[in-house]
matplotlib code that plots the C-alpha trace (Angstrom):
import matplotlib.pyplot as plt

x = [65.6, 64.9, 67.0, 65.3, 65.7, 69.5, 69.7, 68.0, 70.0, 73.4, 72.8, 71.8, 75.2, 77.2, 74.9, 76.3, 79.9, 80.0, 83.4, 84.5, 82.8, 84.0, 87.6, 87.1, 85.5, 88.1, 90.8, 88.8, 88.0, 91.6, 92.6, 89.5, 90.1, 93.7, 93.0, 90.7, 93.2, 96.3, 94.8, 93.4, 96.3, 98.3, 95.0, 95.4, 99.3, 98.4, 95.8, 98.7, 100.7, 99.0, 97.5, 101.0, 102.0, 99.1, 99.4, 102.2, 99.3, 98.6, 100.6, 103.8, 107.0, 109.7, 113.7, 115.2, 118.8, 119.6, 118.3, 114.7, 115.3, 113.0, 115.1, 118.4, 120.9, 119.9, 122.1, 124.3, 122.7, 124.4, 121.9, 122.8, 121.0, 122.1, 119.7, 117.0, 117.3, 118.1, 115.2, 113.0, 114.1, 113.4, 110.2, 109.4, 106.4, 104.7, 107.7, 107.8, 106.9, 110.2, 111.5, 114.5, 115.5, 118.4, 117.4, 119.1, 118.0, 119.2, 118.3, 116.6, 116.9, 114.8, 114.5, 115.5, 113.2, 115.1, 113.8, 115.1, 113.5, 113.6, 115.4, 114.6, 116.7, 114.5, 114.3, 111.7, 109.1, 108.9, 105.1, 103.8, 104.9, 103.8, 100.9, 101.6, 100.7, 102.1, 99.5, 101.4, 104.5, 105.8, 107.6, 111.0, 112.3, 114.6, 116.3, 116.7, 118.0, 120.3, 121.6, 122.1, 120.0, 119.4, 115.7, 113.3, 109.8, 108.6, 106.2, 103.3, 104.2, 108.0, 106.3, 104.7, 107.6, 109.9, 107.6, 104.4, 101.4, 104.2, 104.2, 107.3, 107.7, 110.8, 112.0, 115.4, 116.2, 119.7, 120.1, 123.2, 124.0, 123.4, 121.0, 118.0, 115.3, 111.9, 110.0, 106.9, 104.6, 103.2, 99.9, 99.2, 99.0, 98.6, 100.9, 101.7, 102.6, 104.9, 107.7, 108.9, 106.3, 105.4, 104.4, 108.0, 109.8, 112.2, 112.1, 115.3, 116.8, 118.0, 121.6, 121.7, 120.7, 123.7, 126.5, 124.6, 125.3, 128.2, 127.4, 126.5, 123.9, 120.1, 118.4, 115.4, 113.8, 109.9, 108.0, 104.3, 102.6, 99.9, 97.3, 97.7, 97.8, 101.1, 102.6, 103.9, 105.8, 107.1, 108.6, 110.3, 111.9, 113.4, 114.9, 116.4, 117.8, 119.6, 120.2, 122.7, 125.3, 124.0, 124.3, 121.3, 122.0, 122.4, 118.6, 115.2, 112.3, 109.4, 105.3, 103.2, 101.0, 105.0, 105.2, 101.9, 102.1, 105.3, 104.5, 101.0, 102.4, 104.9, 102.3, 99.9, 102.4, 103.0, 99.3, 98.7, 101.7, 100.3, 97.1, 98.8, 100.5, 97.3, 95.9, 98.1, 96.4, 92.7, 94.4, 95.8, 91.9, 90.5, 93.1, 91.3, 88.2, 88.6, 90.3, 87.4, 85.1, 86.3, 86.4, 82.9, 82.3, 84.1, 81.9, 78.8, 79.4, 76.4, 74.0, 75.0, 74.3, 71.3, 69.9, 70.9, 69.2, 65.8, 66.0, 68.6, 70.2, 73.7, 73.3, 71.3, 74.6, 76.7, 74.9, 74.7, 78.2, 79.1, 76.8, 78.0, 81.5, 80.2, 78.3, 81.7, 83.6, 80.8, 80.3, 83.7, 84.4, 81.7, 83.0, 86.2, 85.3, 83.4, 86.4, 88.5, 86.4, 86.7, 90.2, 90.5, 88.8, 90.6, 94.1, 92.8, 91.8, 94.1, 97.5, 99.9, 99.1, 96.7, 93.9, 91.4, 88.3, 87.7, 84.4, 86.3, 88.5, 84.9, 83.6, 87.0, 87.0, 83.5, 84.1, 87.1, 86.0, 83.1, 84.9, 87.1, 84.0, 83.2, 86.7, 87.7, 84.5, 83.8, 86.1, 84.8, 81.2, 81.8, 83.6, 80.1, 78.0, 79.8, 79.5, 77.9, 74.8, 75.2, 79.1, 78.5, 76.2, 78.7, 80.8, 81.2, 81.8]
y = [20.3, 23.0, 23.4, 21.6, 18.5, 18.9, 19.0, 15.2, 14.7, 15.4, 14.2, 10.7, 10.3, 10.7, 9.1, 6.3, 6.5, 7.3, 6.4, 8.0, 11.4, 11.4, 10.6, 14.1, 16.0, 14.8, 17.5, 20.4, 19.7, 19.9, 22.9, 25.0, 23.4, 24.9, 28.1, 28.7, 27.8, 28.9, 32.8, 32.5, 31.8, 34.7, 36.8, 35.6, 37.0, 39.9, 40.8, 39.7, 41.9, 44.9, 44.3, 44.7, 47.5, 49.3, 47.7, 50.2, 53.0, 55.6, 58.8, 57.3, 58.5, 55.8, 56.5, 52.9, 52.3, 51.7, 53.4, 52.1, 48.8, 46.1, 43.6, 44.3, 42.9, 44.6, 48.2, 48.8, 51.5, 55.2, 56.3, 57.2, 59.0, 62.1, 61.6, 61.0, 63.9, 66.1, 65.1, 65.9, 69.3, 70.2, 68.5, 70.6, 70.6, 68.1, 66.4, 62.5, 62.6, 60.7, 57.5, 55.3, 51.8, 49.1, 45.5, 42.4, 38.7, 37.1, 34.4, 35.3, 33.5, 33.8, 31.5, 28.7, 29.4, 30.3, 31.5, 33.4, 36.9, 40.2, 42.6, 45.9, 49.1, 51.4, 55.5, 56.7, 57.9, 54.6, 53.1, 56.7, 56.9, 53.1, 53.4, 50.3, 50.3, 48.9, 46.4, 46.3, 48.2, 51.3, 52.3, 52.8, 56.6, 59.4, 58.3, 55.0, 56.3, 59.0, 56.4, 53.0, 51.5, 48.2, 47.5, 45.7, 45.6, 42.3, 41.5, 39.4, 36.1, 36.4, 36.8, 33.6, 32.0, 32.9, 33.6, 31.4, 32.6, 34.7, 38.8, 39.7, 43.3, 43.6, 40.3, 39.7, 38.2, 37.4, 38.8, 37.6, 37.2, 40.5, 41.2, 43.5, 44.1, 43.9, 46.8, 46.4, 43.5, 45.2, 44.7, 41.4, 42.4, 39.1, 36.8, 37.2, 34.9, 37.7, 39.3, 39.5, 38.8, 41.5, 39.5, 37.9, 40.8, 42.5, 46.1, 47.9, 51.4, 52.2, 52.6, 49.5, 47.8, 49.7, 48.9, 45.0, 44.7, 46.8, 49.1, 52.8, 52.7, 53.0, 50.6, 52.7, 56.1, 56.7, 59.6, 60.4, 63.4, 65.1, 64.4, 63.0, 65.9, 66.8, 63.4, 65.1, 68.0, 65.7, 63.3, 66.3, 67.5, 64.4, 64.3, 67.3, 66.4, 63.0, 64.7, 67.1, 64.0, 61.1, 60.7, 59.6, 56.3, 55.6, 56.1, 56.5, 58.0, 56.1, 57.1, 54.1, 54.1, 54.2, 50.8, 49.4, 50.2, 48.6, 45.4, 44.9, 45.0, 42.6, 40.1, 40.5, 39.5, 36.6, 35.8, 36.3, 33.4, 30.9, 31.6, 31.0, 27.9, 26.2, 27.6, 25.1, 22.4, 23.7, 24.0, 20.0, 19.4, 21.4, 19.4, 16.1, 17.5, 17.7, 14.5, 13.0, 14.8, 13.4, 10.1, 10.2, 12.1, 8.9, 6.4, 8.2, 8.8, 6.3, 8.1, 11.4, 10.0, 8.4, 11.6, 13.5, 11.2, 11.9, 15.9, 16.4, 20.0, 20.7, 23.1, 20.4, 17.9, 20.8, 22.2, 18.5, 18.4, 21.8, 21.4, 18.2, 19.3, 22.6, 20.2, 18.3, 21.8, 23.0, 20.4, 20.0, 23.7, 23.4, 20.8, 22.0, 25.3, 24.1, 22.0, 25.1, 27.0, 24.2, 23.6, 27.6, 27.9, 24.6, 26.4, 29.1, 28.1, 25.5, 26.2, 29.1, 30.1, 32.7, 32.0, 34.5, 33.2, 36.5, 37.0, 37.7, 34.3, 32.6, 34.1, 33.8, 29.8, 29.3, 31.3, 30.3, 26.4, 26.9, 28.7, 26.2, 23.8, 26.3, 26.5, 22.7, 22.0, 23.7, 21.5, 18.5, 19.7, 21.4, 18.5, 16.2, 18.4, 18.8, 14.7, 13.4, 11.6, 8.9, 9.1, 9.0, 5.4, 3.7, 3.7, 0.8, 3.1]
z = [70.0, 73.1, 76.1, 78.4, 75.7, 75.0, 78.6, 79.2, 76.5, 77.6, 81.5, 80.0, 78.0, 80.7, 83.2, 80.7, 81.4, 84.7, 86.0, 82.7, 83.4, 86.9, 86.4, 83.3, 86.3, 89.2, 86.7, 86.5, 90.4, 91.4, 89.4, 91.1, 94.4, 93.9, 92.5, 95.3, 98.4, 96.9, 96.3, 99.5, 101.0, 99.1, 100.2, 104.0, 103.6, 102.4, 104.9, 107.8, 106.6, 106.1, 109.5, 111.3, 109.9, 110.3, 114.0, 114.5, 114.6, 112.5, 111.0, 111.4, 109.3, 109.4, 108.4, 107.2, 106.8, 102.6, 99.4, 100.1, 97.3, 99.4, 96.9, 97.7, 100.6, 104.4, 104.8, 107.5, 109.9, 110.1, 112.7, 116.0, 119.1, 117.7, 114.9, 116.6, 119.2, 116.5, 115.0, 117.6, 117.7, 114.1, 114.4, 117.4, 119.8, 121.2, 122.8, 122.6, 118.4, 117.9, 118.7, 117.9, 118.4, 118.1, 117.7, 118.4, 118.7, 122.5, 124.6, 128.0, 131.3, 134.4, 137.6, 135.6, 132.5, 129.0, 125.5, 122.6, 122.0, 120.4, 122.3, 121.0, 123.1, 123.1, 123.3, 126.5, 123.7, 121.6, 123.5, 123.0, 118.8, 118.1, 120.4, 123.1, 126.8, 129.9, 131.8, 135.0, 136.7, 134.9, 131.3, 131.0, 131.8, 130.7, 133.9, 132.5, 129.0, 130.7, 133.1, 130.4, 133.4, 133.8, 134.1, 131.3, 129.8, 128.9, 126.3, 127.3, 125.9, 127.2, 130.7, 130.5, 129.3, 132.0, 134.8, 134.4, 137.1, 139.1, 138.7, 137.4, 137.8, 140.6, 139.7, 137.7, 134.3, 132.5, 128.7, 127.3, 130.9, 132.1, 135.0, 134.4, 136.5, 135.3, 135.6, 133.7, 131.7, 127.6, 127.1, 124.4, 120.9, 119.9, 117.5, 113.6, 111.2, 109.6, 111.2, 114.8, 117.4, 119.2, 122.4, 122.0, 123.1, 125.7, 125.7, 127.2, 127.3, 123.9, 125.3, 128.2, 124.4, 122.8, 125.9, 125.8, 121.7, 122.0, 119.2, 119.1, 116.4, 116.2, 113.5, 112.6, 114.0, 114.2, 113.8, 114.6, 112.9, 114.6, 111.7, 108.3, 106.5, 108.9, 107.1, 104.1, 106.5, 109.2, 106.3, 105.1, 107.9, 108.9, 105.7, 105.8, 109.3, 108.1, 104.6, 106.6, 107.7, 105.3, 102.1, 100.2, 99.6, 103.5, 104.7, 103.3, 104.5, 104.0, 105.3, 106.3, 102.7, 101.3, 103.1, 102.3, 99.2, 98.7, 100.7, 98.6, 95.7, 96.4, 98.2, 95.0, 92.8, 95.3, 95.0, 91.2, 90.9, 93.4, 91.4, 87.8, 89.1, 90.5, 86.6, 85.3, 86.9, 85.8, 82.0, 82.4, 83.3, 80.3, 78.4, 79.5, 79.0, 75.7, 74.9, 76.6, 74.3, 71.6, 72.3, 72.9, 69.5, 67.9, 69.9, 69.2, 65.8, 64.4, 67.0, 65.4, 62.0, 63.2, 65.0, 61.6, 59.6, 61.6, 61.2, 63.7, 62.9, 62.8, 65.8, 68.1, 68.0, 68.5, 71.7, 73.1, 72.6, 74.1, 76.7, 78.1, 78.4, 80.3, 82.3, 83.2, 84.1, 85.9, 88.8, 88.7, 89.1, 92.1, 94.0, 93.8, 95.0, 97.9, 98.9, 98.7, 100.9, 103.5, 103.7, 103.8, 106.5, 108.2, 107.4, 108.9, 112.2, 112.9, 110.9, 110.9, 107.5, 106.9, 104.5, 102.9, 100.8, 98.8, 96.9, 93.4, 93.8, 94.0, 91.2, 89.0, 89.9, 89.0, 85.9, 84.7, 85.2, 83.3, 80.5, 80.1, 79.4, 76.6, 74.9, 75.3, 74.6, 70.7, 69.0, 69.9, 69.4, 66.0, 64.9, 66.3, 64.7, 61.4, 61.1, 57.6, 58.7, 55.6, 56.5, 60.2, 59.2, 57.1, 60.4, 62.6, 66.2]

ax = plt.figure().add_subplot(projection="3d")
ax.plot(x, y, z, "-o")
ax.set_aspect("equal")
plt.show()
């Protein structure tokens, strides 16, 4: 029997249990389907991710509170002002490298208007190390740092919020009940399904923040190196500036490929276990596939013996067999794959979940669904082909 024969073959017998062969498929099509949105998903969180922190801008050095363990409980910050001016002078020329920040979550208030924000205090050089621009008004000072003054930039969503149409630079706002003045709108960054949103923020002098939260510390301090082969140097020095009053376990300095690093790994591990759990399913249909197989073996088994009987080799049943079950797990695999695609790219446009349809995902689902065919399959078909034909005769299935 050629290829083209077994083929006829095997379409016809399951053309001849149809709801059968369906209900076998429907498995296999679920546990692709699965596969397929579940790692794009883990994908799409990925590619977030990365996206914001690169967002930051480039050659950045960053000194976190804690030993650096992303697993354990958050660490108290030791940083103050003094750091980060400190800082700057070790780092020396250009002035403006080094920034700091506090951070604290508030609710905002303006001409009747109210929302919860981020309100980061910030030091004069922050927009110039992450690389963010004002759209109208002015940035914040050294006046306004010297003085603790009381004026505010607004992110571009938190403007709408409060303010609607209206400009709001030179109008007031309440943060925790404390007038500032705004004095300038940041250019939209756009939203992010991860983290704070930067468009949902309220930018303040670093210490109006401190007097407002009644603290004296600074939660993180950025540095930008003049190139990327500066990182190393940069990362170094700021070390050995925080080395001199912290211990080690108080702070960590961590590059930007420290933190992507860190945060991919995490996220592929996130991924490979969304992808394992939907495997389950595709296993469950693989199971089915097989139990299906041989129940058809034991129905057929007079057509074997018959087919035998007539110079039928032990090789023809068995390909029929094998084939049919590939047959099964590979439409089912397709359909399930297309489906996957789809409801991607529908969690993708309409939901807050990001969703990436990589090209090694495809080819996994498609490959894996077929293989599956092939291993569930050989029993069954062995077992077919291994059939006495006289045996196979005397029986009354």
């Amino acid at each position: 029997m050629n290829g083209r024969e077994a083929l006829r073959v095997a379409l016809q017998a399951l053309g001849a249990n149809r709801m059968r062969s369906a209900l076998t498929t429907l498995g296999v099509l679920i546990g692709v389907f699965a596969v397929v949105l579940l790692v794009a998903i883990g994908q799409g969180a990925r590619d977030e991710v990365t996206g914001a922190i690169e967002g930051l801008g480039s050659n950045l050095v960053f000194a976190l509170p804690g030993d650096g363990d992303f697993g354990a409980a958050p660490a108290r910050s030791r940083f103050t002002l003094d750091d980060v001016d400190e800082a700057g002078r070790a780092l020396g020329p250009p002035e403006g490298r080094v920034a700091g920040y506090v951070v604290g979550g508030e609710a905002v208030q303006a001409e009747g208007e109210r929302t919860s924000v981020s309100v980061l205090g910030v030091t004069t050089s922050y927009l110039s190390v992450v690389t963010r621009e004002v759209a109208r008004g002015q940035a914040l000072t050294s006046s306004d740092e010297l003085t603790g003054r009381r004026v505010a930039l607004l992110g571009a969503a938190t403007a709408d919020a409060l303010f609607g149409d209206r400009d709001p630079v030179g109008r007031e706002l309440t943060i925790a009940g404390i007038r500032f003045r705004v004095a300038g709108v940041l250019e939209q960054v756009g939203g992010q399904p991860f983290g704070p949103d930067p468009d949902r923020q309220v930018l303040v002098p670093v210490t109006a923040a401190q007097r407002l939260f009644g603290t004296d510390r600074i939660d993180a301090i950025f540095v930008r190196a003049e190139s990327n082969t500066a990182i190393p140097a940069d990362a170094e020095a700021l070390d050995r500036v925080l080395g001199e009053r912290l211990e080690s376990s108080e702070y960590t300095v961590l590059t930007q490929d420290d933190i992507l690093g860190v945060a991919g790994e995490i996220l592929q591990i996130l991924t490979l276990v969304l992808a394992s759990i939907a495997g389950i399913s595709l296993l469950v249909g693989g199971v089915g596939v097989s139990n299906i197989m041989l129940v058809s073996v034991s129905e057929r088994t007079r057509e074997i013996g018959l087919r035998k009987a007539l110079g039928a080799r032990t090789r023809d049943i068995t390909r029929q067999f094998l084939l049919e079950a590939v047959i099964l797990t590979g439409v089912g695999g397709l359909v399930g794959l297309l489906l996957g695609i789809l409801l991607a790219r529908v969690v993708a446009a309409l939901g807050p979940i990001p969703a990436t349809v990589t090209g090694w995902s495809v080819a996994l689902a498609l490959g894996v669904s077929i293989a599956v065919g092939v291993f569930f399959g050989v029993w069954p078909a062995r077992r077919a082909g291994r059939l006495d034909p006289v045996e196979a005769l005397r029986r009354d299935g």
